[in-house]
C-alpha positions as CSV (number, residue, x, y, z in Angstrom):
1,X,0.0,0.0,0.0
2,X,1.6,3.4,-1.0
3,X,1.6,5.9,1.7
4,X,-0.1,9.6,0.4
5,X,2.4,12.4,1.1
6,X,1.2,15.8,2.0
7,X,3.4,18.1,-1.2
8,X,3.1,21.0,1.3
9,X,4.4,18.8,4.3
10,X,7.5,16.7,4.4
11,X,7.5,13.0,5.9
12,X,9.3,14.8,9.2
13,X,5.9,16.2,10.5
14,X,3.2,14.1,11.5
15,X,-0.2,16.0,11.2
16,X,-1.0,19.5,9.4
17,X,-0.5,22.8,11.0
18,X,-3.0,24.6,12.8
19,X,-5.4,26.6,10.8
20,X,-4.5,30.1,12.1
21,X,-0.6,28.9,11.3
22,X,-1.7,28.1,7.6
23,X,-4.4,31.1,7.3
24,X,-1.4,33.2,8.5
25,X,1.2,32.0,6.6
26,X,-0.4,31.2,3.2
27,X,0.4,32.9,0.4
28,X,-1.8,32.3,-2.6
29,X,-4.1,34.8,-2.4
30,X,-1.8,37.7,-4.0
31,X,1.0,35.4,-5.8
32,X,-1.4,33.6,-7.8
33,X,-0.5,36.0,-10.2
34,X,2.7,34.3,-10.8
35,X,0.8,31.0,-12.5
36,X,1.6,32.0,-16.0
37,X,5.2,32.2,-14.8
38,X,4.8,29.3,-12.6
39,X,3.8,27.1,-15.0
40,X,6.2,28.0,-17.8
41,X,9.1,28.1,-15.4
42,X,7.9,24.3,-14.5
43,X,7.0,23.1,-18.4
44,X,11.1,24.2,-18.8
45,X,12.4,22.0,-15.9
46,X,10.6,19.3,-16.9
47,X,12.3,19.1,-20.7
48,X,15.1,19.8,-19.1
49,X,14.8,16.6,-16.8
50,X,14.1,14.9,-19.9
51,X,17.2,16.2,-22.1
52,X,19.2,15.1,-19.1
53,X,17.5,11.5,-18.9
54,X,15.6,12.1,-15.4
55,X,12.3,12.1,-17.3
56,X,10.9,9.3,-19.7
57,X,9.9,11.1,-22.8
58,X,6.1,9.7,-22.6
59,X,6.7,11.4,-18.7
60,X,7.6,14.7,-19.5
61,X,4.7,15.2,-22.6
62,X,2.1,14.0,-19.7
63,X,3.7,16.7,-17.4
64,X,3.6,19.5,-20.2
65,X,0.1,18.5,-21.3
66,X,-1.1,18.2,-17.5
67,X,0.5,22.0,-17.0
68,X,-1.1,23.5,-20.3
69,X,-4.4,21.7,-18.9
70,X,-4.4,23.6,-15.9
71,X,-2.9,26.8,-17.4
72,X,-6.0,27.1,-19.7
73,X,-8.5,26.3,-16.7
74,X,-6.5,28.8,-14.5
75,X,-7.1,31.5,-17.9
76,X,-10.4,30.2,-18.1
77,X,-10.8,31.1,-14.4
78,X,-12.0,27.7,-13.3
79,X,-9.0,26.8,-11.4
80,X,-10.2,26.2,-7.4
81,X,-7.4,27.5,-5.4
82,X,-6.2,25.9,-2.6
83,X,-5.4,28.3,0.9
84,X,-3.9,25.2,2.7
85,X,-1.9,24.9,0.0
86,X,0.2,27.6,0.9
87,X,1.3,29.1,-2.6
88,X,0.8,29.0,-6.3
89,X,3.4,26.5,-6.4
90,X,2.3,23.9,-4.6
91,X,-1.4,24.6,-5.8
92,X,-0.4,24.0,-9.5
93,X,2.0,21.1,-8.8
94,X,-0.9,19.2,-6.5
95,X,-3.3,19.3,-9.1
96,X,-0.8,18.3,-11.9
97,X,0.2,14.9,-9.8
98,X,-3.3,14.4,-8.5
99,X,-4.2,14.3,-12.3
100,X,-0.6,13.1,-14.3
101,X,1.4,10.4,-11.7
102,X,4.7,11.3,-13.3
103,X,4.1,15.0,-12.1
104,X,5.4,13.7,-8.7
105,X,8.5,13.8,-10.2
106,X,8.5,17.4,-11.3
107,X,10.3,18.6,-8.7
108,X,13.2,16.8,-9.3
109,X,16.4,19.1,-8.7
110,X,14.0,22.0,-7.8
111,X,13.0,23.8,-4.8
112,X,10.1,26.6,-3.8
113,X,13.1,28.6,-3.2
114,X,14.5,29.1,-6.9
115,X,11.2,28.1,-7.9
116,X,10.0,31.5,-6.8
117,X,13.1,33.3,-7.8
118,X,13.1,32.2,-11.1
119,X,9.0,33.1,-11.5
120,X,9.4,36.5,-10.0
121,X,12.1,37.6,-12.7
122,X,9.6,36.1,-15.4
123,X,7.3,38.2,-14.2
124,X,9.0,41.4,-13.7
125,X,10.6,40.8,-16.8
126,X,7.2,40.9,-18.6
127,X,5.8,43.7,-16.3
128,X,8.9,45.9,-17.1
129,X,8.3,45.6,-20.8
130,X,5.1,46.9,-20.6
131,X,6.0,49.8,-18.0
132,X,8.4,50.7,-20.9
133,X,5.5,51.1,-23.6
134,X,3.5,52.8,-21.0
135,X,5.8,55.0,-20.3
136,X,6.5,56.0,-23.9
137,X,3.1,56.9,-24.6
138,X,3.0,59.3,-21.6
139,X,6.1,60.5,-23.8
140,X,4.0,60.7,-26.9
141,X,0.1,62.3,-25.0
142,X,3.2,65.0,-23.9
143,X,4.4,65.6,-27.7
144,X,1.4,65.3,-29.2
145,X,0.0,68.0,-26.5
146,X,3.5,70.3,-26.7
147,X,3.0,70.0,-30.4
148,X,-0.6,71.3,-30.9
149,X,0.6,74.6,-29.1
150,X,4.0,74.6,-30.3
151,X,3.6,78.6,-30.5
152,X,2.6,79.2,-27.1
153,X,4.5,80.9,-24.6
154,X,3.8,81.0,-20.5
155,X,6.0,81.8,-17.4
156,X,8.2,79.6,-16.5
157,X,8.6,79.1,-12.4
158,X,11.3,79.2,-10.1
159,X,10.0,78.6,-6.0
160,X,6.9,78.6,-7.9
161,X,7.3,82.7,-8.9
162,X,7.2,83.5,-12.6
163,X,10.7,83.7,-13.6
164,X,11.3,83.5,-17.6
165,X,8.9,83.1,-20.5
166,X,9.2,80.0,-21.9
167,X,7.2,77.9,-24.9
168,X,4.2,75.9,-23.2
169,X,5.9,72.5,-25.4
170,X,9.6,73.6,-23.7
171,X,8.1,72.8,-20.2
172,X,6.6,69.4,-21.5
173,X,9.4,68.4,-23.5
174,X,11.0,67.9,-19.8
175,X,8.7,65.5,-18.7
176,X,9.8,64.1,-21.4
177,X,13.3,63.8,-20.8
178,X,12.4,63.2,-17.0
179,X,10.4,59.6,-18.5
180,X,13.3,58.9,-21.1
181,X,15.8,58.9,-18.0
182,X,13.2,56.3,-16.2
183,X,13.3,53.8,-19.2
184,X,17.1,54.0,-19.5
185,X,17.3,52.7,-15.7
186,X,14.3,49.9,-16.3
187,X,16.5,49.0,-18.9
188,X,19.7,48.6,-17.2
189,X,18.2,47.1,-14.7
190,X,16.7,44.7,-16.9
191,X,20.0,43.1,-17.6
192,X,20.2,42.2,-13.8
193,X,16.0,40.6,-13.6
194,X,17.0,38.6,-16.8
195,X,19.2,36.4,-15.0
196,X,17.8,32.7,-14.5
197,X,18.4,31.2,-10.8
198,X,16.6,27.7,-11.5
199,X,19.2,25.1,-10.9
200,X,20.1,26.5,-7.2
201,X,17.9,24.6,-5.4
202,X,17.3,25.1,-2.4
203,X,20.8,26.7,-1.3
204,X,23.6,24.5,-2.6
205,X,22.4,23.3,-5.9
206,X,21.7,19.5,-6.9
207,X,23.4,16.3,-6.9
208,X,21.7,15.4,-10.0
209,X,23.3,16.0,-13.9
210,X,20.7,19.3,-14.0
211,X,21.5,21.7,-17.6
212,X,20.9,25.0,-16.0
213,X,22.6,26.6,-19.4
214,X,20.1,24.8,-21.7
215,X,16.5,25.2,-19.5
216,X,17.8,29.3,-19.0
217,X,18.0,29.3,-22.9
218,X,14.5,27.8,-23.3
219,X,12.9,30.7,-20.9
220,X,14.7,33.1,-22.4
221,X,17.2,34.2,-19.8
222,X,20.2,35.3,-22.5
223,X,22.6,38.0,-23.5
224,X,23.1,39.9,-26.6
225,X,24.5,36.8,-28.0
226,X,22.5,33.7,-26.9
227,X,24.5,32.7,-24.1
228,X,22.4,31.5,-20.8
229,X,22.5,33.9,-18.0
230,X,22.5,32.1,-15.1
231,X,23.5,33.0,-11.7
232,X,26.9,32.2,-10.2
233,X,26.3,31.5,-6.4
234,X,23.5,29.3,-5.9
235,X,23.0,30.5,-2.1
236,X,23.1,34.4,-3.3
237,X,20.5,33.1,-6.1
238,X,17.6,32.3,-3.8
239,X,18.0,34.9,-1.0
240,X,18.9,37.6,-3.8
241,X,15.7,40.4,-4.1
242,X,18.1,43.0,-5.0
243,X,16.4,42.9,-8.4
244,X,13.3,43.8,-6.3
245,X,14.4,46.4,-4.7
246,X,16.4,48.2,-8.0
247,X,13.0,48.4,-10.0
248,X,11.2,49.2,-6.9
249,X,13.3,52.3,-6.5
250,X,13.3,52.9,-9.9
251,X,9.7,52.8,-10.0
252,X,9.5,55.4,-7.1
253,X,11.6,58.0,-9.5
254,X,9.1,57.2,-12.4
255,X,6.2,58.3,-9.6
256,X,8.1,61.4,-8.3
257,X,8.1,62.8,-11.6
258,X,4.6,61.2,-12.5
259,X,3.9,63.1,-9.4
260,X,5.2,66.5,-9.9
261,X,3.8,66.7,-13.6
262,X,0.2,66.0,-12.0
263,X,1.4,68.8,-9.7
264,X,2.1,71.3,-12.5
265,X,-1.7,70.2,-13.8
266,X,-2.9,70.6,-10.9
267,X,-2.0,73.7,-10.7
268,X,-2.4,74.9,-14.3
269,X,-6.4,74.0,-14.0
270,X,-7.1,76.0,-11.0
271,X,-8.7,78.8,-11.4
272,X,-6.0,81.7,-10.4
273,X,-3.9,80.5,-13.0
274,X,-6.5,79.2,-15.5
275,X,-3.7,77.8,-18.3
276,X,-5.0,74.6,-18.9
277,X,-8.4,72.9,-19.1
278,X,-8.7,69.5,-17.9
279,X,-11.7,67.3,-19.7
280,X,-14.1,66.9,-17.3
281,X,-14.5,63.1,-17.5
282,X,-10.9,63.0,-15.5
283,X,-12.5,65.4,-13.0
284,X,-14.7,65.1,-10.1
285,X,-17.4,67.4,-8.6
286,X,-18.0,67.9,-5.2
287,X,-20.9,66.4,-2.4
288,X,-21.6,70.2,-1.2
289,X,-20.4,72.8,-3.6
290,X,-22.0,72.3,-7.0
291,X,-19.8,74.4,-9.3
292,X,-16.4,72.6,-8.1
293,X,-14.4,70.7,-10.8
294,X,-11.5,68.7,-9.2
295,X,-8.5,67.5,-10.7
296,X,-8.7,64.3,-8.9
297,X,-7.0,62.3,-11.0
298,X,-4.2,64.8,-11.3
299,X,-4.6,64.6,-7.2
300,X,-4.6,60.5,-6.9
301,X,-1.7,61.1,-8.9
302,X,0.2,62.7,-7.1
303,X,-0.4,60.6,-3.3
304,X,0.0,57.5,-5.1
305,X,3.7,58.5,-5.0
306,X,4.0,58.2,-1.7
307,X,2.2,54.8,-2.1
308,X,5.4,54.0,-4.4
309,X,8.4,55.2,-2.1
310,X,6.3,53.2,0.7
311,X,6.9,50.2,-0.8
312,X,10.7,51.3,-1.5
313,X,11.2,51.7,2.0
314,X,9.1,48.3,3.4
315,X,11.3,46.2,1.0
316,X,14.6,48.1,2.2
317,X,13.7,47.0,5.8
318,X,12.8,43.6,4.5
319,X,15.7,42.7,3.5
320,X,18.5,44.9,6.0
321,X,18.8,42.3,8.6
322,X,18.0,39.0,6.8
323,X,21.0,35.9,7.0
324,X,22.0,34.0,4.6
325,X,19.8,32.3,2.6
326,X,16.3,31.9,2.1
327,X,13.8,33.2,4.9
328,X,10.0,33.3,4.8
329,X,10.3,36.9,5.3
330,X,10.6,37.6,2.0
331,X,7.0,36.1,1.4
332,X,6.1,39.6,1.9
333,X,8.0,41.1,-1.3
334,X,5.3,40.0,-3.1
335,X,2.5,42.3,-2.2
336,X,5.1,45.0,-1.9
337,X,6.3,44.8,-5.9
338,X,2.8,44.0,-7.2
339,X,1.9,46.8,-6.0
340,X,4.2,48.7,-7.2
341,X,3.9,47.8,-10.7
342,X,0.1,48.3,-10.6
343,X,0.3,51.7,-9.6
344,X,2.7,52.6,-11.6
345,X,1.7,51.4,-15.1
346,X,-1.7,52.4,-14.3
347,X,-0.6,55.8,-13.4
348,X,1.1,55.9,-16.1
349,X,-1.9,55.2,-18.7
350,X,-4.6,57.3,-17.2
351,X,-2.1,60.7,-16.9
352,X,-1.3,59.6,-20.3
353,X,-5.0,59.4,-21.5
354,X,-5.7,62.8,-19.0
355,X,-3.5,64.5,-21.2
356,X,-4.7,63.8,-24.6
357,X,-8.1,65.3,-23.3
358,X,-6.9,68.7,-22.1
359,X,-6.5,71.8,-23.7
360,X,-4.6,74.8,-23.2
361,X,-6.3,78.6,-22.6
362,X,-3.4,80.0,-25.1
363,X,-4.3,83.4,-24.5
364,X,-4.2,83.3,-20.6
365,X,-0.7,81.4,-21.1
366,X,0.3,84.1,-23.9
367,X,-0.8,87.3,-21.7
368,X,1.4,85.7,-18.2
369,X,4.2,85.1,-20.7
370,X,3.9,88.8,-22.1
371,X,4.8,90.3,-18.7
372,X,8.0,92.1,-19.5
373,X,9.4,91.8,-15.3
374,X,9.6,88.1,-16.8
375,X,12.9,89.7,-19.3
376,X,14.4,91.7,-16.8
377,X,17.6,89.0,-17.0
378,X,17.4,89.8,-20.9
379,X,17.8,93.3,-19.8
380,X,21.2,92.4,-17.4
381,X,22.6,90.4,-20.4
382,X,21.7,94.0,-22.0
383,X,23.9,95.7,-20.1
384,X,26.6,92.4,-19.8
385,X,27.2,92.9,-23.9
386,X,27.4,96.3,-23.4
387,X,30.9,95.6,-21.3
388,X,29.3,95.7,-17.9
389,X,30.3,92.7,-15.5
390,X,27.1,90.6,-14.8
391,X,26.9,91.4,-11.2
392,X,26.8,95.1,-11.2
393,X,24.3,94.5,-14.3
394,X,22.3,91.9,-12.1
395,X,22.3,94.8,-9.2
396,X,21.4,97.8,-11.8
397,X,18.5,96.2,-13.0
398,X,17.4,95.5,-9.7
399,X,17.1,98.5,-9.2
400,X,15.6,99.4,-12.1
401,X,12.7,96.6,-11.0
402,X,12.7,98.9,-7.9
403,X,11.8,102.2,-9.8
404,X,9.1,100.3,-11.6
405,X,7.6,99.3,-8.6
406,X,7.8,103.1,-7.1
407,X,6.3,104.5,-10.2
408,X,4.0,101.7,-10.8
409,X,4.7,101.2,-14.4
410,X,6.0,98.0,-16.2
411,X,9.4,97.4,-17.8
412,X,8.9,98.3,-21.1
413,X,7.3,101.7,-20.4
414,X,10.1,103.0,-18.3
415,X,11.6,106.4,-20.5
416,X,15.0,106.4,-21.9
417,X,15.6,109.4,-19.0
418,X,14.7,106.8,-15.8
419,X,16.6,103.9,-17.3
420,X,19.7,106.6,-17.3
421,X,18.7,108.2,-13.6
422,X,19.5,103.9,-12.6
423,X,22.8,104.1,-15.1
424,X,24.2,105.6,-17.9
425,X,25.2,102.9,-19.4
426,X,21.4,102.2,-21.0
427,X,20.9,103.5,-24.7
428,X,17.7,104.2,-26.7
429,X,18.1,100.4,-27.8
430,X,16.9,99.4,-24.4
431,X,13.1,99.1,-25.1
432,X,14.2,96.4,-28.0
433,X,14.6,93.7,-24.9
434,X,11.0,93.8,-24.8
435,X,10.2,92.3,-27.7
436,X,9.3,88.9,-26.4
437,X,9.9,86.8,-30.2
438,X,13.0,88.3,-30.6
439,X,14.2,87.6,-27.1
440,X,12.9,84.1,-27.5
441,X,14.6,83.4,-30.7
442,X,17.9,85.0,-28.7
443,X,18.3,81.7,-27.2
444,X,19.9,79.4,-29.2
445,X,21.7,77.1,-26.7
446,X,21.5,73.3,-27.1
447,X,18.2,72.7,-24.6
448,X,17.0,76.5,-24.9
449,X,13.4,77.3,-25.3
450,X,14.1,79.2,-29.0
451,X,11.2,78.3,-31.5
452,X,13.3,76.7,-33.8
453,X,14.8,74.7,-30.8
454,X,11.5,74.0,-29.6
455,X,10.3,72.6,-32.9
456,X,13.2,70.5,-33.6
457,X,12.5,68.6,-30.1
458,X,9.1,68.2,-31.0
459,X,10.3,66.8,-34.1
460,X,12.8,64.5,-33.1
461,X,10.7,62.9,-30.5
462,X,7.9,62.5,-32.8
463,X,10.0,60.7,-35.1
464,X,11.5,58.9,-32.3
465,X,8.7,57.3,-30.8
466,X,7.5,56.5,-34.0
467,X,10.0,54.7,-34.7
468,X,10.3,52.9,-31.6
469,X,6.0,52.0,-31.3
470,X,5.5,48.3,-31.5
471,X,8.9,47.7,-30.4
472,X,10.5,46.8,-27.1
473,X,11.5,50.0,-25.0
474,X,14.6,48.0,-24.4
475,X,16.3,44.9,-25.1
476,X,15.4,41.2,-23.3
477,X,18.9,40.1,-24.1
């Protein structure tokens, strides 16, 4: 008579744990979302096993056929998941060898421990690739935007006073430099997720003739060339979440600048400054005051940031004090990096669908811009060109600032007479720093807002993203 043995329980123990043990330590009900991975990881060791001769060939097709079985049911969502069964793991791997006998020897060589490792870098890998084309169409809703008012100048803001007219698509085009920066670090960090650990065990490897090379090759885990990347140290393999916590602190950048570009909306919409008009299906009203229109979107935003650098911070603490190698602590990096991903790609998509229905109030923009206090370091460069050192022009038009505020009157309607009672150094020419487009087209430095720089950013992002859609943001290899 053949003795039934528990998967989740060795032969050592002699009943099942208490129920408040396996309610508190089960983990199914978030990493479910690793069966896809699961199951492919699993399909790979088992024609591995076979290419090495631990499998019967009829064994392993059973095995692959039992797994795509259960992989459609689990699409389907007819799959009954198991609590007491601790994880998706041991869930899918019951239910293969209560259906397919030869699944019993599926684990062969394996343990939950790279088992886990080796489907949580299947999954980020996939997750990361999509962040990346999230990402670039952010890029694009802020082109596209920048590119319908490509003439359109406003303020731009230093400590949040106006400080320099800029073009509206100038202040974009940094978010979209701010996002390009974010993919470059997903994909160098990619390089360190796609590295397969399956092969470890549970610390010190296997006994058995296991071809780590070949099943990393069949999932995928390769460089630029088609070698397998596998990792060296098979204790550092299982116990290593620094791959975890590198795109988790990458994604907490990507939401500090998602963040401060709802912050600029935010403020853009309200009504003191009144540049930007937000479509009201990404707006909310309010229970008591009917004629408020919140940017809650903008808002949610902007605290889901916080949300991000949270889980940074949990996953830093995680890991600080852990020994070597595995612990059931790190059962919680789980919840921690979903998480993350979720509200990052889906902050990502809905500021990027916010901004395709908003419009800007040009004229409001254009009048701000027109403010002529906002060329007054046009007017020290005035004077620098002249031959006067920078700082005594930065103090004398100061104090020209000063006399406009005394007499009330703006800039560019000072006479040629009170410009000279500040310095003699001002000629009749003076009034010509006033002309906003010729002051604009002044600046001609690479990443200076002149229209023709402008419109060659535009340009080349345009082309660039074009080029890149349907593409991967960055390589697997």
């Amino acid at each position: 008579m053949k003795t039934k043995m528990p998967i989740a329980r060795s032969g050592r123990f002699t009943g099942e744990p208490r129920a408040e043990v396996a309610q508190f330590t089960e983990s199914v009900s978030y990493d479910w979302r690793l069966w896809r991975q699961d199951i492919a990881g699993s399909i790979a060791h088992a024609k591995m096993l076979e290419k090495v001769g631990l499998l019967q060939h009829d064994e392993c097709d059973s095995i692959v056929n039992g797994l795509e079985e259960i992989a459609r049911e689990i699409g389907a969502g007819n799959f009954p998941w198991k609590p007491e069964l601790e994880d998706v793991h041991m869930n899918i791997e019951a239910e293969l060898t209560r259906r397919v006998p030869a699944g019993a020897k599926l684990h062969t060589g394996r343990s939950r421990n790279d088992q886990v490792a080796l489907d949580m870098r299947l999954w980020l890998r996939e997750e990361m690739l999509a962040l990346g084309e999230e990402t670039q169409s952010l890029q694009a809703a802020l082109v596209d935007l920048g590119t319908r008012y490509a003439g359109v100048l406003m303020p731009g803001y230093t400590h949040l006073q106006r400080a320099q007219p800029v073009y509206f698509a100038h202040h974009l085009l940094a978010y979209v430099e701010m996002f390009a920066r974010d993919q470059e670090r997903l994909g160098d960090a990619f390089k360190r997720v796609n590295i397969c650990p399956l092969g470890s065990g549970a610390l010190a490897g296997s006994t058995l003739p296991l071809d780590r090379e070949w099943a990393a090759k069949l999932l995928g885990f390769v460089d630029a060339k088609g070698r397998a990347r596998v990792s060296r140290n098979s204790m550092d393999a299982v116990s290593d979440r620094d791959f975890v916590i590198e795109f988790s602190g990458i994604a907490a950048l990507l939401a500090v600048h998602l963040s401060r570009l709802a912050e600029d909306l935010a403020l853009w919409a309200t009504t003191e400054f009144n540049y930007i008009k937000i479509d009201e299906a990404f707006t909310t009203g309010s229970s008591l005051m009917p004629h408020k229109k919140n940017p809650d979107v903008a808002e949610l935003a902007r605290g889901k940031a916080g949300r991000v650098i949270g889980n940074l911070m949990a996953l830093l603490v995680l890991l600080k004090g852990l020994p070597m190698t595995y612990n059931r602590d790190l059962q919680e990096d789980k919840e921690r990096l979903f998480d993350t991903m979720d509200t990052v790609r889906a902050t990502s998509r809905i500021m990027a669908s916010m901004l395709r229905h908003s419009t800007l109030n040009a004229p409001v923009c254009g009048a701000a811009a027109a403010d002529p206090v906002l060329l007054a370091t046009d007017l020290a460069d005035y004077l620098v060109r002249k031959g006067m050192p920078f700082r005594q022009a930065h103090h004398v038009v100061g104090a020209v600032v000063a006399l406009t505020e005394k007499l009330g009157k703006p800039l560019n309607q000072l006479s040629l007479a009170e410009y000279k009672s500040i310095d003699e150094t001002f000629g009749a020419d003076v009034l010509d720093v006033f002309h906003l487009e010729q002051a604009m087209a002044q600046r001609q430095l690479t990443g200076a807002p002149s229209p023709r720089g402008v419109r060659q950013q535009l340009a080349g992002w345009e082309k660039r993203l074009k080029d890149r859609k349907g593409k991967p943001v960055f390589s697997v290899s």
